[in-house]
VOGU-3710 file (C-alpha; in Angstrom, 3 decimals, decimal comma):
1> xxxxxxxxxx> 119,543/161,941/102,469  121,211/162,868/99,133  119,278/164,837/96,711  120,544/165,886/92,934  121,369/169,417/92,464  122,250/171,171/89,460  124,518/174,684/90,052  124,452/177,041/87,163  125,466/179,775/89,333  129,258/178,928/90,014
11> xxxxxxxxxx> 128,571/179,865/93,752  129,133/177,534/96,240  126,301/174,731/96,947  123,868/175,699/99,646  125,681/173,933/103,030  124,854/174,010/106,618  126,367/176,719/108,805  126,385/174,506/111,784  125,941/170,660/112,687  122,665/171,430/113,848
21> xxxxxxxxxx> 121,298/173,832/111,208  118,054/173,209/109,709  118,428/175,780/107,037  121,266/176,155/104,612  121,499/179,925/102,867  121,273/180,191/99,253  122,786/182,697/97,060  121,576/185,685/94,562  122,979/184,480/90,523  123,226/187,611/88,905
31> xxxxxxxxxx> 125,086/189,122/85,777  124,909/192,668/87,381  123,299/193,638/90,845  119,171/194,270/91,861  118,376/197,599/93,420  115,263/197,024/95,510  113,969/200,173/96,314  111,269/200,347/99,666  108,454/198,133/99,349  109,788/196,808/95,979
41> xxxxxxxxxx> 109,869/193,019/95,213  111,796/191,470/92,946  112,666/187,537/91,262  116,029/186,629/92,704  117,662/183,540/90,486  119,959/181,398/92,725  121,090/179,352/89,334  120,262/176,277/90,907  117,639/173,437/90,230  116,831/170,286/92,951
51> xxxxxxxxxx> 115,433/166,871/92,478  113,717/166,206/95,985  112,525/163,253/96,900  108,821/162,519/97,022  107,192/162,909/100,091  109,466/165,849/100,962  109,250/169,899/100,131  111,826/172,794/99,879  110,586/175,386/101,860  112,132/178,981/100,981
61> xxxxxxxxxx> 112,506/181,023/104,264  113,947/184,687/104,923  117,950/185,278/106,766  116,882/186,174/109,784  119,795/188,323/110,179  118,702/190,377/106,311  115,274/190,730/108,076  116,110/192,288/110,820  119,069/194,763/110,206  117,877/195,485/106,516
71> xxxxxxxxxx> 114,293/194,893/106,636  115,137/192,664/103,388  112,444/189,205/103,615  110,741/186,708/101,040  107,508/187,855/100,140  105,766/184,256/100,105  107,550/183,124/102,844  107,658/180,138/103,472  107,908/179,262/99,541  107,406/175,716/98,147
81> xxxxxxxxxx> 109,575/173,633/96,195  107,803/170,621/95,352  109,338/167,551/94,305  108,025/167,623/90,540  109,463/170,947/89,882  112,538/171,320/87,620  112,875/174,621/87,249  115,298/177,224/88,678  114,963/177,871/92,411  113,962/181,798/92,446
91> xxxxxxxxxx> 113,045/183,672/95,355  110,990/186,834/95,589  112,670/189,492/97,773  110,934/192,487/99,072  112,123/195,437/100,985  110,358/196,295/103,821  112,732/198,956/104,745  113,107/203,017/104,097  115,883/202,672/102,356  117,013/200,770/99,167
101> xxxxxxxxxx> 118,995/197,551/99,459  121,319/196,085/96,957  121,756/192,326/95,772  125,109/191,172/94,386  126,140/187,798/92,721  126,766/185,234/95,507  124,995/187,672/98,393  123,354/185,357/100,749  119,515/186,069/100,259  117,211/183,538/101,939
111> xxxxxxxxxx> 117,327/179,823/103,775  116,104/176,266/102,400  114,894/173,687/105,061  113,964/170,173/103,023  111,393/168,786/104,944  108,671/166,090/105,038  104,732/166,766/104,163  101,608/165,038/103,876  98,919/164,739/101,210  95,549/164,447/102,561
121> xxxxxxxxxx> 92,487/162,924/100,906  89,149/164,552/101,777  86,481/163,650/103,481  83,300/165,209/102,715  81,153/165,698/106,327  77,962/167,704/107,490  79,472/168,805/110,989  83,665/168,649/112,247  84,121/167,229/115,768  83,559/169,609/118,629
131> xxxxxxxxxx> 87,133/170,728/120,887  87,087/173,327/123,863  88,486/176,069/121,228  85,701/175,468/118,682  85,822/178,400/116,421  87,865/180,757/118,527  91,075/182,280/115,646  92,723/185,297/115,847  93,364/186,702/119,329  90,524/184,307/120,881
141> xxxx> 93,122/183,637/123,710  93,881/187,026/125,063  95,507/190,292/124,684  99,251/188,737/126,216
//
């Protein structure tokens, strides 16, 4: 599938790290580098702007990798790109960590998968159709 991209940032395009990747890593655009102190969030520009198709989503994910050795994740995660947006692609880091974390121009901060959804259409009812885990949520299945 090809999909339009506009880069502003001079960085390299987001690309797959492997033949089998889902996710390709996009990068911070700054003019001079974010502090994120513990527990801070801040808007991350990437300097780049997608056309996706209809019937498909960006979804914004954390590095796996920045989430585990620097407790670095995106606060929304996953985030939407819809296919009527224009705008810049930003992404909302936040520092889960003790100590503060520093983005550069070009640092690697987050994944985009481009994947299909649905849209539903409603349909108003006075009772759902019973299942063997009716109600049961949050832990209904056991402690392990």
């Amino acid at each position: 599938m090809e999909v339009r991209i506009v880069n502003l940032s001079g960085n390299p395009l987001p690309a797959y790290g492997t033949p089998h990747s889902a996710g390709m890593d996009l990068r911070a655009f700054l003019s001079e580098e974010v502090i994120l102190r513990p527990l801070e969030r801040k808007l991350i520009p990437t300097g780049l702007y997608v056309e996706i198709p209809v019937g498909y989503e960006a979804q914004i994910r954390p590095r796996s990798g920045l989430a585990l050795q620097k407790g670095i994740t995106v606060l929304n995660s996953p985030g939407t790109i819809d296919a009527d947006y224009r705008g810049e692609i930003g992404v909302i880091l936040v520092n889960l960590s003790s100590e503060a974390y520093t983005v550069r121009n070009g640092d690697r901060i987050c994944q985009m998968v481009i994947a299909p959804h649905a849209q539903v259409e409603w349909q108003p009812a006075e009772q759902l159709e019973q299942t063997a885990r009716g109600g049961g949520g949050f832990g209904h299945t056991g402690k392990n």
